[in-house]
C-alpha positions as CSV (number, residue, x, y, z in Angstrom):
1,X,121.3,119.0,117.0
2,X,122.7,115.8,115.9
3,X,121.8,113.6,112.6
4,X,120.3,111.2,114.5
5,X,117.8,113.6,116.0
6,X,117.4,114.8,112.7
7,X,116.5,111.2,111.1
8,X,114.5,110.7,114.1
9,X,112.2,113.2,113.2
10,X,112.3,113.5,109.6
11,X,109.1,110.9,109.2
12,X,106.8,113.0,111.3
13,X,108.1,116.4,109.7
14,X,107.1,114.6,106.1
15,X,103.5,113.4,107.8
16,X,103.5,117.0,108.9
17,X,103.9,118.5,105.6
18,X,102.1,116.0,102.9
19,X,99.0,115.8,105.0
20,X,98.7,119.6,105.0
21,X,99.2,120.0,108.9
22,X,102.5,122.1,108.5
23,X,105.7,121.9,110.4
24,X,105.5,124.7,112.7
25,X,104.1,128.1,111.6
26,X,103.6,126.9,108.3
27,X,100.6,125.4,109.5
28,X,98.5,128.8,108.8
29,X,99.4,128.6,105.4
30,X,97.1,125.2,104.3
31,X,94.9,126.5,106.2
32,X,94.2,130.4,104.7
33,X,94.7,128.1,101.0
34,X,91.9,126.3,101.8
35,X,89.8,128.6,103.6
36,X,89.6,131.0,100.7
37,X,89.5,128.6,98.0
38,X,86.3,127.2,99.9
39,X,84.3,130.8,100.9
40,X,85.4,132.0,97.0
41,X,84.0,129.3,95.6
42,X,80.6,129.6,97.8
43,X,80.6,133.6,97.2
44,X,80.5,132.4,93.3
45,X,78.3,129.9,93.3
46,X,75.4,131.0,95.4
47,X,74.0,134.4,96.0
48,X,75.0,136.9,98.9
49,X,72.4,135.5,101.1
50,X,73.3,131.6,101.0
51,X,77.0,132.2,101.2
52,X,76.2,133.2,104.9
53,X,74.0,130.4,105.5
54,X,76.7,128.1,104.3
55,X,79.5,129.5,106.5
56,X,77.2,129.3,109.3
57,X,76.9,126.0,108.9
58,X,80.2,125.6,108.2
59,X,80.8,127.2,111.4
60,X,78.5,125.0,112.8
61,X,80.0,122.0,111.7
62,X,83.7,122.2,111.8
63,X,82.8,123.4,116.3
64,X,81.0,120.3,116.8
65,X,83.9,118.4,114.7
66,X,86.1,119.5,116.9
67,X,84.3,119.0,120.1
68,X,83.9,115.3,119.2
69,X,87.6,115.4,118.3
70,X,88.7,116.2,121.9
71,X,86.2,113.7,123.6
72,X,86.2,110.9,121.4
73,X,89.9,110.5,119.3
74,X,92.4,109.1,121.3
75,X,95.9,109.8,119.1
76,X,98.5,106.4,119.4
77,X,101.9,107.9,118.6
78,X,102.9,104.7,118.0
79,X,100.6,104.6,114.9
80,X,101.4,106.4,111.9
81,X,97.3,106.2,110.9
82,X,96.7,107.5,113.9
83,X,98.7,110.7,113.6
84,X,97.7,110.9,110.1
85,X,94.2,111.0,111.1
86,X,94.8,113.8,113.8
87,X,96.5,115.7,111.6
88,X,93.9,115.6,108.9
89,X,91.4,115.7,111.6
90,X,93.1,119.4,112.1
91,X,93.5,120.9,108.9
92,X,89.7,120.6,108.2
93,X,89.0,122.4,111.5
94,X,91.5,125.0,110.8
95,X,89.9,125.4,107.3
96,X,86.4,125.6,108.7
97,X,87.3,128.6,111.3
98,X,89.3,130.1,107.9
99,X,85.9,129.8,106.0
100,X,84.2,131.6,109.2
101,X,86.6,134.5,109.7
102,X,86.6,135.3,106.0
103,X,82.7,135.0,105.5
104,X,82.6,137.7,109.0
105,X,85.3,140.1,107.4
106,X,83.2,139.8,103.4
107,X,80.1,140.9,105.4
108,X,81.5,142.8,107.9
109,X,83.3,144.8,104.8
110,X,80.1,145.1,103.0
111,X,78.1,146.4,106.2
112,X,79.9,148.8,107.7
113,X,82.8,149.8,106.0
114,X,82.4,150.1,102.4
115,X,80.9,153.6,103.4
116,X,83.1,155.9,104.0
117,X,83.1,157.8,107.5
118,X,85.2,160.7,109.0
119,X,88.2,159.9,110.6
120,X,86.9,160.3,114.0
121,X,84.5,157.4,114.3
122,X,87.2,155.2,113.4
123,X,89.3,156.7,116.4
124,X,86.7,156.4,118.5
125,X,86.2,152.9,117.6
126,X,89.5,151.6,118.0
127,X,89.9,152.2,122.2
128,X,86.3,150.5,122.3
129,X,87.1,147.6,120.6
130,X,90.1,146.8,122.2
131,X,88.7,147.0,125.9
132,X,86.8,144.3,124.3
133,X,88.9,142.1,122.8
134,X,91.1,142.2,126.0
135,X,88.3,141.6,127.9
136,X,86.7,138.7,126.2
137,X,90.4,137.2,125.6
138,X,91.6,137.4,129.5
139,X,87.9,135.6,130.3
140,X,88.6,132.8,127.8
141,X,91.7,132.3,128.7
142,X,94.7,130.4,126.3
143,X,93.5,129.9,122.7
144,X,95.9,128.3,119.8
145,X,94.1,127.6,116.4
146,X,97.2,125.5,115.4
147,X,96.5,122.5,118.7
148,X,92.5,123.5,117.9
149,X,91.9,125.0,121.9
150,X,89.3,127.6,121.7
151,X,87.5,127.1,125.1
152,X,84.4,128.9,125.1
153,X,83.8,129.9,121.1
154,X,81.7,132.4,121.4
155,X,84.8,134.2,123.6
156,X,87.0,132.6,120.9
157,X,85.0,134.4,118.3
158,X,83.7,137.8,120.0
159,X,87.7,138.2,120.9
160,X,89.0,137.8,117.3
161,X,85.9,140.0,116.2
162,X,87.0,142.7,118.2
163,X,91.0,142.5,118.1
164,X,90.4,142.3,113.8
165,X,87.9,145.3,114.0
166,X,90.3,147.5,116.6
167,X,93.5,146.8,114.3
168,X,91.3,147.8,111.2
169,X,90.0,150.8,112.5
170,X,92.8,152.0,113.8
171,X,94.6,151.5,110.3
172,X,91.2,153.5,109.3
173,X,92.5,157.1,110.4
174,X,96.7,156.4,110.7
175,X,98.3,158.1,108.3
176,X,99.8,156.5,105.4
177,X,103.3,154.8,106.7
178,X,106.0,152.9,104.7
179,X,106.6,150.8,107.2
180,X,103.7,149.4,108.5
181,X,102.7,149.3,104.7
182,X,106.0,147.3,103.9
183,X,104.9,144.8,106.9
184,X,101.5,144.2,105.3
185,X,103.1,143.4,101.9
186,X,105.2,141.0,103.3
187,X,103.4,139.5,106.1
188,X,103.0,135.9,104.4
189,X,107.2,136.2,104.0
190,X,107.5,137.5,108.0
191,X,104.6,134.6,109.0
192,X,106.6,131.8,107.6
193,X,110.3,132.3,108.2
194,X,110.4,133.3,112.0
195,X,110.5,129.3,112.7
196,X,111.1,128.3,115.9
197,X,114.4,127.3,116.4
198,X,114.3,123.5,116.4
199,X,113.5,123.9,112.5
200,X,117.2,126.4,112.4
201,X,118.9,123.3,114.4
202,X,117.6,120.8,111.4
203,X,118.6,123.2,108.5
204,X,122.3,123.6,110.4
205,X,122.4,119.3,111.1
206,X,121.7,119.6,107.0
207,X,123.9,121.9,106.2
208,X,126.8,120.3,108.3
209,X,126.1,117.3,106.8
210,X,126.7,117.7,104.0
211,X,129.4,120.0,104.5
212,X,131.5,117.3,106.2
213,X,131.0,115.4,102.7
214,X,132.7,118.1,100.3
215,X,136.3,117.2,99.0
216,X,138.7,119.7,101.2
C-alpha cells in the first residue's frame, strides 16, 4: 500500500471515525456506547414497565428508519454530506437494535435466569436453542448490522435470541475455565484489533513513512 492510497483514503477514514460510523470493526464500539448509555438512562428514569415500552418503540422506530433508508436515500459518493448523512443515518440504527438487544437480555435476565436451576435444564436447553438459531439464520439468509441488512427482522431477531440464549446456557452448566474466562475479559481488546488487513497496510504506509524520514 502506497502513500497515495493512503492519502486517498484518509478523508473518508476521518468521516468514518468523527461521525461515529467506525473504520472497520470499530464500528460496534459507538454503537454498544450509545446503546447502553440510552437503555441505562431509560431503566433510571422510568419504572420497569415503561422501559419496555420504550425499547419497543425504539425498536419500532429505528426498523421503520431503516426501511425508509434502503428505499428512499440514495448515497452520492461524490458528496461528502451525502456520506455524512449515511453514516449518521447508520449509527442511530445500530444504536436502536443496541437499545433492543440490551432491553431483551435485562428482561430476559430478570425472567428466567435470575433463578437458579439445576445444571441439567441448562444442558438441555442449549442443543434446543441452537437447532433454532441455525434454523431461523439459514431461512433469513446474510445479515450484517455494520451495512444495516437484516432481511426479515423477526428472523433477524428470533436468530440472535436463540444463538445469545444457546451460548448463555451453555456457559450455564460448563465448568469454570481460564480460558474461555480470559476471552470474556478481553473480548472488547480481541473485537477491536483483529482489523482487516487494509487498516495493517495503512499503519505499515505510516510507519514507512516516516521511517524513510529519520536521519541514517
Amino acid at each position: 500500500l502506497d502513500f497515495n492510497t493512503f492519502a486517498s483514503y484518509l478523508p473518508d477514514a476521518l468521516l468514518q471515525t468523527f461521525s461515529f460510523y467506525g473504520i472497520s470493526v470499530l464500528w460496534f464500539l459507538p454503537a454498544l456506547f450509545f446503546g447502553e448509555t440510552i437503555f441505562l438512562w431509560l431503566r433510571k428514569h422510568t419504572s420497569f414497565v415503561l422501559t419496555g415500552i420504550f425499547s419497543i418503540v425504539i425498536c419500532l422506530l429505528t426498523v421503520f428508519s431503516v426501511t425508509i433508508y434502503h428505499y428512499y436515500y440514495v448515497i452520492d459518493f461524490s458528496n461528502s454530506f451525502s456520506i455524512l448523512g449515511a453514516y449518521l443515518i447508520s449509527v442511530l440504527v445500530r444504536t436502536g437494535i443496541a437499545v433492543t438487544f440490551l432491553a431483551i437480555g435485562y428482561y430476559v435476565q430478570h425472567f428466567f435466569f435470575e433463578k437458579e436451576r439445576p445444571v441439567w435444564i441448562y444442558a438441555g436447553l442449549t442443543p434446543l436453542f441452537l437447532i433454532l438459531n441455525i434454523l431461523l439464520a439459514q431461512k433469513n439468509g446474510l445479515v450484517d448490522l455494520h451495512y444495516l441488512l437484516f432481511n426479515d427482522y423477526f428472523l433477524y431477531f428470533g436468530a440472535a435470541f436463540m444463538g445469545s440464549m444457546a451460548v448463555i446456557c451453555l456457559s450455564a452448566f460448563l465448568p469454570a475455565s481460564k480460558a474461555l474466562l480470559y476471552i470474556g475479559k478481553n473480548s472488547l481488546i480481541i473485537m477491536a484489533t483483529h482489523m482487516n488487513c487494509r487498516f495493517l497496510g495503512i499503519c505499515y504506509a505510516v510507519g514507512s513513512l516516516l521511517y524513510s524520514h529519520l536521519p541514517v
